[in-house]
N, CA, C and O atoms as a MOPAC input file, in Angstrom:
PM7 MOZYME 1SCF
protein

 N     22.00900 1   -54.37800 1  -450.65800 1
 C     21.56700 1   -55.52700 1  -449.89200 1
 C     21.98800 1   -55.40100 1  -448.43100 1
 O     21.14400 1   -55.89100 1  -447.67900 1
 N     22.92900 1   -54.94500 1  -447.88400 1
 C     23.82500 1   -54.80000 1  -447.13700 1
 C     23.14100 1   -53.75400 1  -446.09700 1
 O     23.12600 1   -53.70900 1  -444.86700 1
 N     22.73000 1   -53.14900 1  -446.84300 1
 C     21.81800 1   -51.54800 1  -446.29800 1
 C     20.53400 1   -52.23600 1  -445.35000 1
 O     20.33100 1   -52.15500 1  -444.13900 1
 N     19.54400 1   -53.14700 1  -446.74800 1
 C     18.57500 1   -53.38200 1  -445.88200 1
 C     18.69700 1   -54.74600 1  -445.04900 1
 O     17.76000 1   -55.50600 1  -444.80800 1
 N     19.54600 1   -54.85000 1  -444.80000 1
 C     20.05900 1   -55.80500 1  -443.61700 1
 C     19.94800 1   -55.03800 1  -442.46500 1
 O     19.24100 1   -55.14700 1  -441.46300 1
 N     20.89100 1   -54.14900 1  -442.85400 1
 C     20.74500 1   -53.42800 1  -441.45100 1
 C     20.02600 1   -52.55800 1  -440.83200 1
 O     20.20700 1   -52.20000 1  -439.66800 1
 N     18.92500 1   -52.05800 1  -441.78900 1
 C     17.60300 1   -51.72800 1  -441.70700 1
 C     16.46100 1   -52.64700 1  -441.02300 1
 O     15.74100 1   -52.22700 1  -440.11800 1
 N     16.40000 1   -53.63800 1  -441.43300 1
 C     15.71100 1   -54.75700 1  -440.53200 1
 C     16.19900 1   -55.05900 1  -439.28200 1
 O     15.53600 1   -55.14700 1  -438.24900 1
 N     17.71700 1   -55.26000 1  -439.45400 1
 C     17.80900 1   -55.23400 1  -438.14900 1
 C     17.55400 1   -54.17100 1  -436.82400 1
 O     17.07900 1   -54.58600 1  -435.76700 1
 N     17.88400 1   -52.95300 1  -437.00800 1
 C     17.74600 1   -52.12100 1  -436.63300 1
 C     15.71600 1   -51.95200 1  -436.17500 1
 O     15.28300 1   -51.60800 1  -435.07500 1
 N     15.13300 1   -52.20600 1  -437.02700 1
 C     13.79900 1   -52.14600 1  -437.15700 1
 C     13.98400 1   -53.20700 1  -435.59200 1
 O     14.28400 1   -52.77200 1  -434.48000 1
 N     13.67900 1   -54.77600 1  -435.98600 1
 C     13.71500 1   -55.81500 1  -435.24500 1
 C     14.40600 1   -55.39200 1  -433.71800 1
 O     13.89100 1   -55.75100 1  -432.65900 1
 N     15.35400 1   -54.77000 1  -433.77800 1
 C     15.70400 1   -54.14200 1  -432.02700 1
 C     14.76900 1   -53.48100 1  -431.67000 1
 O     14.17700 1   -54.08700 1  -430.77700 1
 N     14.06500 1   -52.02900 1  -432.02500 1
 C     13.32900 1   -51.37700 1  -431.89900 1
 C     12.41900 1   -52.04800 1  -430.88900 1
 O     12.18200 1   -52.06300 1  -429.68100 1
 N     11.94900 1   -52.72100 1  -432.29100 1
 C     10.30100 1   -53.76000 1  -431.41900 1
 C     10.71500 1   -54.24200 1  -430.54800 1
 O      9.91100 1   -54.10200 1  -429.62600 1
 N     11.83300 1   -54.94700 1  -430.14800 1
 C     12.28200 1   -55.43200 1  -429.06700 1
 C     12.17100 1   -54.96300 1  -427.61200 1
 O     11.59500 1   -55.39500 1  -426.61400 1
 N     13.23500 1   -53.52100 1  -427.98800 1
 C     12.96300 1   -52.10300 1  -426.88400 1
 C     11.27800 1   -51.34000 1  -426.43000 1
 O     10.68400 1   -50.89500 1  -425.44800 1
 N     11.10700 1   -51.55200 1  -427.73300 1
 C      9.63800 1   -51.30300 1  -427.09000 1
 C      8.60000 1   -52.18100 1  -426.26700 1
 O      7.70000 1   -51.78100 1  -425.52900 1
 N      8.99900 1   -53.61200 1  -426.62100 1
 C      8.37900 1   -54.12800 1  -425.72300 1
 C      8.73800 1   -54.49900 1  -424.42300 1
 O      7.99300 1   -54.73000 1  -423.47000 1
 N     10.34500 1   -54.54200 1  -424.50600 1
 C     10.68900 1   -54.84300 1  -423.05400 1
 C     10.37400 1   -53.67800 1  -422.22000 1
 O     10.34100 1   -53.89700 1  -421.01000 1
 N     10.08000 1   -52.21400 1  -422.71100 1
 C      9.77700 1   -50.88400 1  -422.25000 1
 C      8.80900 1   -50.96700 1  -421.57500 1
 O      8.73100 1   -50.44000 1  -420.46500 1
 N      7.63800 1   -51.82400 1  -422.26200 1
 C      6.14500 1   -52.22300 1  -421.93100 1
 C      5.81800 1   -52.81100 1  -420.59300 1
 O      4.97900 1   -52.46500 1  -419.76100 1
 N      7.03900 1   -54.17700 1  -420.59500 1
 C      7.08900 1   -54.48400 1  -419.39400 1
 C      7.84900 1   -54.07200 1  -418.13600 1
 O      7.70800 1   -54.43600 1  -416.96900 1
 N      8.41900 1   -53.49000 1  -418.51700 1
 C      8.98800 1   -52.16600 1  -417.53300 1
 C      8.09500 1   -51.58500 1  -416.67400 1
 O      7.94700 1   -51.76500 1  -415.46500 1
 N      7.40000 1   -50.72000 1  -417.59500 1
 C      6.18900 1   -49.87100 1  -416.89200 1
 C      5.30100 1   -50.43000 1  -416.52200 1
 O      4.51400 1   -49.76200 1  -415.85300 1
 N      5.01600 1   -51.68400 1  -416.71900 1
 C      3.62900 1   -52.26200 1  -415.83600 1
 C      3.50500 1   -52.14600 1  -414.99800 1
 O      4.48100 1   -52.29900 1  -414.26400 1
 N      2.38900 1   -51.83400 1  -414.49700 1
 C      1.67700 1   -51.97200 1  -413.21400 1
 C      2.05400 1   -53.57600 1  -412.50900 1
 O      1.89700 1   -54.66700 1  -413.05600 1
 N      2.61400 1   -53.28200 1  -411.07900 1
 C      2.70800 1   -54.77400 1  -410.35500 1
 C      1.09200 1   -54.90700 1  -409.83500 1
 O      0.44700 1   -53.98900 1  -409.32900 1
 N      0.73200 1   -55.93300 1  -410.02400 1
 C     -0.49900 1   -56.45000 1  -409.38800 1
 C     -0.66100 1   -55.94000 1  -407.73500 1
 O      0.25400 1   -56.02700 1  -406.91600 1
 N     -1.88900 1   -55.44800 1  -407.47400 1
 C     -1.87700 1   -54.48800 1  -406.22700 1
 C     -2.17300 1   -55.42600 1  -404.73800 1
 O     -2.61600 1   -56.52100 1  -405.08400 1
 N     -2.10800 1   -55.36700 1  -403.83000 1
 C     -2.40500 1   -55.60000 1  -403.03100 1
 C     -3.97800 1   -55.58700 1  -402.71900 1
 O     -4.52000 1   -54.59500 1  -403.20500 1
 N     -4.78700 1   -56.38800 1  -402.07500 1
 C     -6.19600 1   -55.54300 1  -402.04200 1
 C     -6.96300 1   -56.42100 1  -400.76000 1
 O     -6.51100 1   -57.54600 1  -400.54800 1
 N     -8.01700 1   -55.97800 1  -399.97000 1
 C     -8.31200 1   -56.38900 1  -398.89600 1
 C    -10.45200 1   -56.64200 1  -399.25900 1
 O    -11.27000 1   -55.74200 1  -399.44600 1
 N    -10.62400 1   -57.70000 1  -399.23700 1
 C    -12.27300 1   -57.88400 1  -399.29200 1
 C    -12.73200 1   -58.52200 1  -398.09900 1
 O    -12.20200 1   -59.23500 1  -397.24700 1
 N    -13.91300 1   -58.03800 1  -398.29700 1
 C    -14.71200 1   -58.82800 1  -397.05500 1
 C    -15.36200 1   -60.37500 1  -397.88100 1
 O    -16.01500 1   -60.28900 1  -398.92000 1
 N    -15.08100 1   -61.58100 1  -397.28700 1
 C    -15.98800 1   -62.52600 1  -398.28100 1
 C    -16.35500 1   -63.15100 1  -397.29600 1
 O    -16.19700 1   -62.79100 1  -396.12900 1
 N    -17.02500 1   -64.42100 1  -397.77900 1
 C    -17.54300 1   -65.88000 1  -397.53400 1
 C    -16.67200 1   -66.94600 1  -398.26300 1
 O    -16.41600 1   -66.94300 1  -399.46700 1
 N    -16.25600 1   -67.86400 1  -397.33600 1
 C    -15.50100 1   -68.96900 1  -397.99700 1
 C    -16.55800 1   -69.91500 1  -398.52400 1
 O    -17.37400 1   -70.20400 1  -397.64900 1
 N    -16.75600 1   -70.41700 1  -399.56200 1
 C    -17.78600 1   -70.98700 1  -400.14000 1
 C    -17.23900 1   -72.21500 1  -400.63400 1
 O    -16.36600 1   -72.78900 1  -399.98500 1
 N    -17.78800 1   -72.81100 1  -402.03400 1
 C    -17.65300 1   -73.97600 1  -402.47700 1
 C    -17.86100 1   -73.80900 1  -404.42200 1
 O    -18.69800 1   -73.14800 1  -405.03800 1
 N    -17.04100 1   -74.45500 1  -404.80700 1
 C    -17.34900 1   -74.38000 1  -406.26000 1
 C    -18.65300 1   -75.10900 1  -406.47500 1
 O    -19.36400 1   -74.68300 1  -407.38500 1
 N    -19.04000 1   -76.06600 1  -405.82800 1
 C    -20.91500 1   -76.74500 1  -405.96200 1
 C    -21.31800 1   -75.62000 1  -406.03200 1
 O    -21.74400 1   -75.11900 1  -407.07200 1
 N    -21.23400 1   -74.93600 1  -404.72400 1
 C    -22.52600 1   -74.11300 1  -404.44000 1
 C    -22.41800 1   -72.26900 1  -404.50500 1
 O    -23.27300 1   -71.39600 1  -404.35900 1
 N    -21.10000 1   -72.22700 1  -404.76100 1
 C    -20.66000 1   -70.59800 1  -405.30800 1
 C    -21.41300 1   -69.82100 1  -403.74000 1
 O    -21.31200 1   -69.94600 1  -402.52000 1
 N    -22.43500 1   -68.71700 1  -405.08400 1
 C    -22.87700 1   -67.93400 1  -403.83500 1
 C    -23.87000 1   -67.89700 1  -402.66500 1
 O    -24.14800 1   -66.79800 1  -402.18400 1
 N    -24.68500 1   -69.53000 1  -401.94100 1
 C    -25.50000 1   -70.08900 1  -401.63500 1
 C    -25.13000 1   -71.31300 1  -401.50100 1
 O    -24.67900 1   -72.03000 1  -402.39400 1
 N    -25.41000 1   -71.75800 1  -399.72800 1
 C    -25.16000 1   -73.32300 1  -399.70800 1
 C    -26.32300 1   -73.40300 1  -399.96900 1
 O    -27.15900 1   -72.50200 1  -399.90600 1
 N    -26.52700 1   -74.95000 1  -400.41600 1
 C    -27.71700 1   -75.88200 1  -401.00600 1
 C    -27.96900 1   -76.86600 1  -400.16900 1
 O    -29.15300 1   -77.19600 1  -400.23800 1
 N    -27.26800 1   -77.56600 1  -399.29600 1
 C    -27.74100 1   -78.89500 1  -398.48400 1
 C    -28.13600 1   -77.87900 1  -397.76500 1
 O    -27.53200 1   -76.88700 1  -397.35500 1
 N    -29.96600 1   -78.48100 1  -397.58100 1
 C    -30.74200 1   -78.75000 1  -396.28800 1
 C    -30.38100 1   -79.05100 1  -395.05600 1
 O    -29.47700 1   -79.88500 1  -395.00700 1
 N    -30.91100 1   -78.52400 1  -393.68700 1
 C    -30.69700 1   -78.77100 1  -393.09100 1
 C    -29.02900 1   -79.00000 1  -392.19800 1
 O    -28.76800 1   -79.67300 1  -391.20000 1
 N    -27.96700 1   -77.95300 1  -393.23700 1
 C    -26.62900 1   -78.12800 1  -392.75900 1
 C    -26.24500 1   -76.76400 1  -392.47100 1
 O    -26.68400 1   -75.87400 1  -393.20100 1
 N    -25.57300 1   -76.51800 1  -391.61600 1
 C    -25.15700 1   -74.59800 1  -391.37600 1
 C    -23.96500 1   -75.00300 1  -392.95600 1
 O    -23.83000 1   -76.01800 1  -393.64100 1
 N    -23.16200 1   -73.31400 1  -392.99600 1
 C    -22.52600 1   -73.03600 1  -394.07100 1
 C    -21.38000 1   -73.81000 1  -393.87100 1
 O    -20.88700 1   -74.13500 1  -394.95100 1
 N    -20.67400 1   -74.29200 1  -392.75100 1
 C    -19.52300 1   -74.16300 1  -392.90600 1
 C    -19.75200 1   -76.18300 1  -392.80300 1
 O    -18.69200 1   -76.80500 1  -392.74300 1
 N    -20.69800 1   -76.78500 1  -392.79500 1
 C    -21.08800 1   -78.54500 1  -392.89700 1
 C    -21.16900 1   -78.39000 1  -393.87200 1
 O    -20.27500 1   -79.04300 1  -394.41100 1
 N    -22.07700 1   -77.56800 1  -395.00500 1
 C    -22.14900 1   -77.78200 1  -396.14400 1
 C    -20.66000 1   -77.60000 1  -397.07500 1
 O    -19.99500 1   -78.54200 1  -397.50600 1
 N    -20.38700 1   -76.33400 1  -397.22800 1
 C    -18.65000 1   -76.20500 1  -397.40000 1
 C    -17.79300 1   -77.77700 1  -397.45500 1
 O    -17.27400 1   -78.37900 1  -398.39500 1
 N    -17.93400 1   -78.12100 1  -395.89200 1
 C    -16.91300 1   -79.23100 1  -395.70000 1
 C    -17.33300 1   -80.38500 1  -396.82900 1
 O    -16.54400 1   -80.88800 1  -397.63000 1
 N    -18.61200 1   -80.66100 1  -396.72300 1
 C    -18.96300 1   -81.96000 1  -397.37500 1
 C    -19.34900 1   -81.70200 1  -399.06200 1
 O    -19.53700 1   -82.52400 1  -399.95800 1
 N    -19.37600 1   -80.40000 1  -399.07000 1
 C    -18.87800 1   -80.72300 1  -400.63200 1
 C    -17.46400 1   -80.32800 1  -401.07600 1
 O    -17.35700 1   -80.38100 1  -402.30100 1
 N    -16.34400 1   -79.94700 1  -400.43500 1
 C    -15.11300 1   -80.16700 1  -400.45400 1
 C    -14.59900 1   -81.92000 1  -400.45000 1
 O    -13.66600 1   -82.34000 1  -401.13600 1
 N    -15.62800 1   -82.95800 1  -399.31600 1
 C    -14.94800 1   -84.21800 1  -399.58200 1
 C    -15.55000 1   -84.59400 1  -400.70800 1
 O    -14.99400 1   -85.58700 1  -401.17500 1
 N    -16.47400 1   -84.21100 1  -401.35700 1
 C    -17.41700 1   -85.14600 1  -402.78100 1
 C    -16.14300 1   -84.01100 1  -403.94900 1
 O    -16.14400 1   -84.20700 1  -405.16400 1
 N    -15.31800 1   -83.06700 1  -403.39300 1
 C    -14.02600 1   -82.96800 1  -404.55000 1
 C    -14.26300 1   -81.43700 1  -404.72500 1
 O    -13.72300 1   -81.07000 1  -405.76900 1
 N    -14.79300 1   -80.56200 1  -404.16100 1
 C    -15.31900 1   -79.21800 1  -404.72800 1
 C    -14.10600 1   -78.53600 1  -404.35900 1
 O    -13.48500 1   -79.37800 1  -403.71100 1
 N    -13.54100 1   -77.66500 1  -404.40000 1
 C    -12.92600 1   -76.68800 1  -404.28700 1
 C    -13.54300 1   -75.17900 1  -403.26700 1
 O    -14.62600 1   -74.59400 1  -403.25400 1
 N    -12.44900 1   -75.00600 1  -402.62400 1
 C    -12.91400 1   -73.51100 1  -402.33100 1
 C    -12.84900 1   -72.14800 1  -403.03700 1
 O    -11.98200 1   -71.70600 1  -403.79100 1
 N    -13.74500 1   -71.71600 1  -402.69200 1
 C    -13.44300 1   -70.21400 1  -403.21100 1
 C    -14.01000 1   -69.20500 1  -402.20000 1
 O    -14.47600 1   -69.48800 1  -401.09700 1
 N    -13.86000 1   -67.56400 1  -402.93700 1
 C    -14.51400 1   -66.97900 1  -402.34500 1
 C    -15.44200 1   -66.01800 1  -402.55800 1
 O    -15.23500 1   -65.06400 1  -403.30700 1
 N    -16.38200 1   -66.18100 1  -402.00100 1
 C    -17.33700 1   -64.76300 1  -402.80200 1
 C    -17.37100 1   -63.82500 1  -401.67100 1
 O    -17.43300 1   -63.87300 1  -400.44300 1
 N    -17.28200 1   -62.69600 1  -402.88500 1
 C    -17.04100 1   -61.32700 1  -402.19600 1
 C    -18.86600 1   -60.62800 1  -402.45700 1
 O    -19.10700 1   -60.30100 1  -403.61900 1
 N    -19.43500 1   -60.53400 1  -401.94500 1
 C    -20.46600 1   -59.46600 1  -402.13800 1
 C    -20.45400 1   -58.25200 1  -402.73000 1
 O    -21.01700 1   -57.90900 1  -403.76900 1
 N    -19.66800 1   -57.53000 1  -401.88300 1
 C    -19.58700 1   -56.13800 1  -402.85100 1
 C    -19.22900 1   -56.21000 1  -404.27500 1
 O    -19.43600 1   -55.24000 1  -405.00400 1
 N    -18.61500 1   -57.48100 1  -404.79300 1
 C    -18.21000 1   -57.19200 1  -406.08400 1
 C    -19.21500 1   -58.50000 1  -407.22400 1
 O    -19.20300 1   -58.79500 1  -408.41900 1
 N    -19.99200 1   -58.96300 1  -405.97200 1
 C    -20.84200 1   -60.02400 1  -406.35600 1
 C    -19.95500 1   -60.98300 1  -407.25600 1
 O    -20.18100 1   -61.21600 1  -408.44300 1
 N    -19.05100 1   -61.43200 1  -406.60600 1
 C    -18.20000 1   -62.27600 1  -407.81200 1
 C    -17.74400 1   -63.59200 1  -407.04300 1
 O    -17.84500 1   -63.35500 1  -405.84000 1
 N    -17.48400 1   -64.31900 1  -407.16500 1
 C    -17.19500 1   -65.94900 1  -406.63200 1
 C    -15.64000 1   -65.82500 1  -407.41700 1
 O    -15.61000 1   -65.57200 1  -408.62200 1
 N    -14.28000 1   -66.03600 1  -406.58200 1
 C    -13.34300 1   -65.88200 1  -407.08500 1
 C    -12.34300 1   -67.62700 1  -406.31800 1
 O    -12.32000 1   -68.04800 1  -405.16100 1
 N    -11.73500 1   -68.14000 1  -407.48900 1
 C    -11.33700 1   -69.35900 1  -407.02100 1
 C     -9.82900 1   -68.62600 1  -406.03700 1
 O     -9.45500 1   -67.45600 1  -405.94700 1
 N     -9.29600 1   -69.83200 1  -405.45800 1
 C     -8.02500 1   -69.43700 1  -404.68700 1
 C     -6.74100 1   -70.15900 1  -405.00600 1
 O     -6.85500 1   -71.25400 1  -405.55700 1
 N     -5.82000 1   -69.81200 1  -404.80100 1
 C     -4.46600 1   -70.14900 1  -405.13400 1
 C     -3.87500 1   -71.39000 1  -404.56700 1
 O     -3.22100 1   -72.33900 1  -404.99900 1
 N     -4.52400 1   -70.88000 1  -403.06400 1
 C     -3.80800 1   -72.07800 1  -401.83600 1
 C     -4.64200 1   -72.91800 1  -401.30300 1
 O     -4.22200 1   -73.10400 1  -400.16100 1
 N     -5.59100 1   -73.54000 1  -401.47100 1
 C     -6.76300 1   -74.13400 1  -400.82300 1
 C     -6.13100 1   -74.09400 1  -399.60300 1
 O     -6.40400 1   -73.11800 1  -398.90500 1
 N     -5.21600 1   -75.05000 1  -399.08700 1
 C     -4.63800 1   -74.91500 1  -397.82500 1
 C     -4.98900 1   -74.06400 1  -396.72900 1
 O     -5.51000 1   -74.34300 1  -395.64900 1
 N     -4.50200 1   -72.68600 1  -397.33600 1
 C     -5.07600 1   -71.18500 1  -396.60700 1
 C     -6.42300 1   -70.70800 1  -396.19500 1
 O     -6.61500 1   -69.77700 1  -395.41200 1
 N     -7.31200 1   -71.39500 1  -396.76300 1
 C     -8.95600 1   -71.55400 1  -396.91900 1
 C     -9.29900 1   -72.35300 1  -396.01900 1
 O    -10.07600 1   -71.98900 1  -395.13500 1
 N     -8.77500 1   -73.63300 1  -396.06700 1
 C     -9.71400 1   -74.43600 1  -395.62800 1
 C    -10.43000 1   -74.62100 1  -393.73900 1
 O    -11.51800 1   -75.10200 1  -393.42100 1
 N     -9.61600 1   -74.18700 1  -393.04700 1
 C    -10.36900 1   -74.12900 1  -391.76500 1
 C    -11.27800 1   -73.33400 1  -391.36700 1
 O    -11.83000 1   -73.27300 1  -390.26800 1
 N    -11.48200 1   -72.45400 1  -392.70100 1
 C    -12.70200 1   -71.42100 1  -392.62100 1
 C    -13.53900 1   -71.19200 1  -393.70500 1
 O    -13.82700 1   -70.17300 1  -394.33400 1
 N    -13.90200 1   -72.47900 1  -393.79900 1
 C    -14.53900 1   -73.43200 1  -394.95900 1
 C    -16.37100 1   -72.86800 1  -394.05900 1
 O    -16.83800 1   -73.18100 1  -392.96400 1
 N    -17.04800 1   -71.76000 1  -395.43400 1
 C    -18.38800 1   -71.68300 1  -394.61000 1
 C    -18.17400 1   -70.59300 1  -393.51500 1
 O    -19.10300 1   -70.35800 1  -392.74300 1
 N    -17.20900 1   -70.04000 1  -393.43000 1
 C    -16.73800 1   -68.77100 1  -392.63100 1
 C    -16.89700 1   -67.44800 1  -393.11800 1
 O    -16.01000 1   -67.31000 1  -393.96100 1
 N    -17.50200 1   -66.49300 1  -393.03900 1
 C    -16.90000 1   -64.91400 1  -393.39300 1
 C    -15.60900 1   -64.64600 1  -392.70200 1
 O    -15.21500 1   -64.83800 1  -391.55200 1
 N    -14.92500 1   -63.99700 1  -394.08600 1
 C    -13.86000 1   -63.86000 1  -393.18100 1
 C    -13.24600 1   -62.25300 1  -394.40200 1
 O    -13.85200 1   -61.71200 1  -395.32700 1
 N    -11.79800 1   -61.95100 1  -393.78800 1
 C    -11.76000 1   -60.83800 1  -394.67400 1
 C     -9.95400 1   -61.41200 1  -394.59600 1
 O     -9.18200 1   -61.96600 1  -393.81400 1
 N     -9.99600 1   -60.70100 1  -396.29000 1
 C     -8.84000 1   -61.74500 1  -396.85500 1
 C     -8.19200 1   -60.58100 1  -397.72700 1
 O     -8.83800 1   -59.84000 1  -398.46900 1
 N     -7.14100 1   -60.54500 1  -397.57200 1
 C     -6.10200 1   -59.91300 1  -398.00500 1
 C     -5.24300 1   -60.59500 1  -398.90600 1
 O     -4.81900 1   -61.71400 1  -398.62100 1
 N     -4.87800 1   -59.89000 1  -400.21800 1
 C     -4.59900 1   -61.02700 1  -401.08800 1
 C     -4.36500 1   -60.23700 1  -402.79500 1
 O     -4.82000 1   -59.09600 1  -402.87600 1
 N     -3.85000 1   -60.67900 1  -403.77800 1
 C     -3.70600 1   -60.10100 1  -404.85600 1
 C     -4.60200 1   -60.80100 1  -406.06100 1
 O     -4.36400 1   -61.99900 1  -406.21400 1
 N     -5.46000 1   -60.30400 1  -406.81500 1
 C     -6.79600 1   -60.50400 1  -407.70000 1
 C     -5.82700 1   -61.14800 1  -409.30200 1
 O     -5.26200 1   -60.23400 1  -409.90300 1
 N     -5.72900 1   -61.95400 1  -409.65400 1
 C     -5.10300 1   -62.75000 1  -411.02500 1
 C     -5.61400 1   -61.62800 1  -412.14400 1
 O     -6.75300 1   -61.20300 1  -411.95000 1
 N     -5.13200 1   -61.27600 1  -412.91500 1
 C     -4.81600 1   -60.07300 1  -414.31900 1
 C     -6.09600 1   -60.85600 1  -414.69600 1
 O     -6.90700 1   -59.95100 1  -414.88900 1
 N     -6.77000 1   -62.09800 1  -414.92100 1
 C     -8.15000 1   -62.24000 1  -415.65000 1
 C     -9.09400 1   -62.20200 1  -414.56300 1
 O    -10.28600 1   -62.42700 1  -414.77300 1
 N     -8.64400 1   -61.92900 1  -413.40200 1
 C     -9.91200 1   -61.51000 1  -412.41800 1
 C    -10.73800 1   -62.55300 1  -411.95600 1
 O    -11.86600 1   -62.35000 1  -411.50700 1
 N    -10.07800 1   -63.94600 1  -412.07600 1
 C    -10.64000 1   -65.15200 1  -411.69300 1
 C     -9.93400 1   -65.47600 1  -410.08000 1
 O    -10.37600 1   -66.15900 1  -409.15600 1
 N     -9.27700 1   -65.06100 1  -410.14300 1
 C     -8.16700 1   -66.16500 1  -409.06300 1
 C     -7.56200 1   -65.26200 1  -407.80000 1
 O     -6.73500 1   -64.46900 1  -408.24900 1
 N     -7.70200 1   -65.15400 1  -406.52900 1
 C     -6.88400 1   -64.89300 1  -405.59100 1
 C     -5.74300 1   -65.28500 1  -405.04500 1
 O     -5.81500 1   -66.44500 1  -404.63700 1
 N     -4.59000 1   -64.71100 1  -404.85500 1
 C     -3.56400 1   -65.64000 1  -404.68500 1
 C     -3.35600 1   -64.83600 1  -402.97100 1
 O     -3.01600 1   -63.65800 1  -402.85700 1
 N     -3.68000 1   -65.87900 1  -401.61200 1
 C     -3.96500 1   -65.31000 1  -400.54300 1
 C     -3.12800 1   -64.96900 1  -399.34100 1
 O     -2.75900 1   -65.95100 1  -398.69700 1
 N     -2.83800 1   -64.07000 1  -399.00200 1
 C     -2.05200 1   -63.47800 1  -398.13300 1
 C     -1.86900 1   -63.37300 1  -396.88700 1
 O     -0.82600 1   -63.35300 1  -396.23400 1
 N     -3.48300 1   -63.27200 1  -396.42900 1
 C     -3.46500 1   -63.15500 1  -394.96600 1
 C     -5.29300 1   -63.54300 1  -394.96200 1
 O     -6.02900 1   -63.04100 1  -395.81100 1
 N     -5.63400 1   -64.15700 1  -394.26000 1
 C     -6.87000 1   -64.45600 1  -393.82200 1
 C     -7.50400 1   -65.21300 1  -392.21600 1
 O     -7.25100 1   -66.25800 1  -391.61600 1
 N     -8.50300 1   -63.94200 1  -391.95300 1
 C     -9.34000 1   -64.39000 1  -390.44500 1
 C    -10.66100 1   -63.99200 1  -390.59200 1
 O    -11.19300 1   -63.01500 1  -391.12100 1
 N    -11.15200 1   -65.17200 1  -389.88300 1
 C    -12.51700 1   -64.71800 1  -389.81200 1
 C    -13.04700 1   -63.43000 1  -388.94000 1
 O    -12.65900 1   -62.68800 1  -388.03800 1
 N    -14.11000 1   -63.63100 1  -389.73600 1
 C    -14.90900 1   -62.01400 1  -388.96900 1
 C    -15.61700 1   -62.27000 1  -388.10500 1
 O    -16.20900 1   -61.37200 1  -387.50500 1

């Protein structure tokens, strides 16, 4: 009895070591630099109000509650942001944004950003 006590236990460290091993070696999330458009969760990759340039439309569906994001072209993807804060005066702006991409590939968390 005594034996497989310490057989399990022994087992149970193992898995342990191996996984803290796992997170050891991970990859840190990279640094990465895109060219985008600050956009709007309404309207993603295309403003929709008539008659408004990008960055009126942006604003006024940010006050009806929208969120910013950003779409990148080259990767054709609309990606939400971390800091709205960091976004917002270039609401409807191209701009190029430096910043690290969230492990599910939804989310920017933003670093440095100016318009182009």
């Amino acid at each position: 009895m005594r034996l497989i006590r310490i057989a399990a236990i022994t087992v149970s460290l193992a898995f342990v070591l191996v996984g803290a091993s796992a997170f050891a070696f991970a990859a840190p999330a990279q640094e990465q630099t895109w060219e985008a458009h600050v956009t709007d969760e309404m309207c993603g990759k295309e403003h929709m109000m008539d008659g408004m340039t990008h960055p009126e439309c942006a604003i006024a569906c940010v006050e009806m509650g929208a969120a910013l994001q950003l779409y990148v072209e080259a990767d054709d993807a609309v990606y939400a942001v971390d800091d709205q804060e960091k976004v917002t005066e270039f609401a409807g702006q191209d701009v190029t944004v430096t910043g690290v991409l969230s492990e599910d590939k939804t989310t920017v968390t933003v670093q440095s950003i100016e318009a182009r």
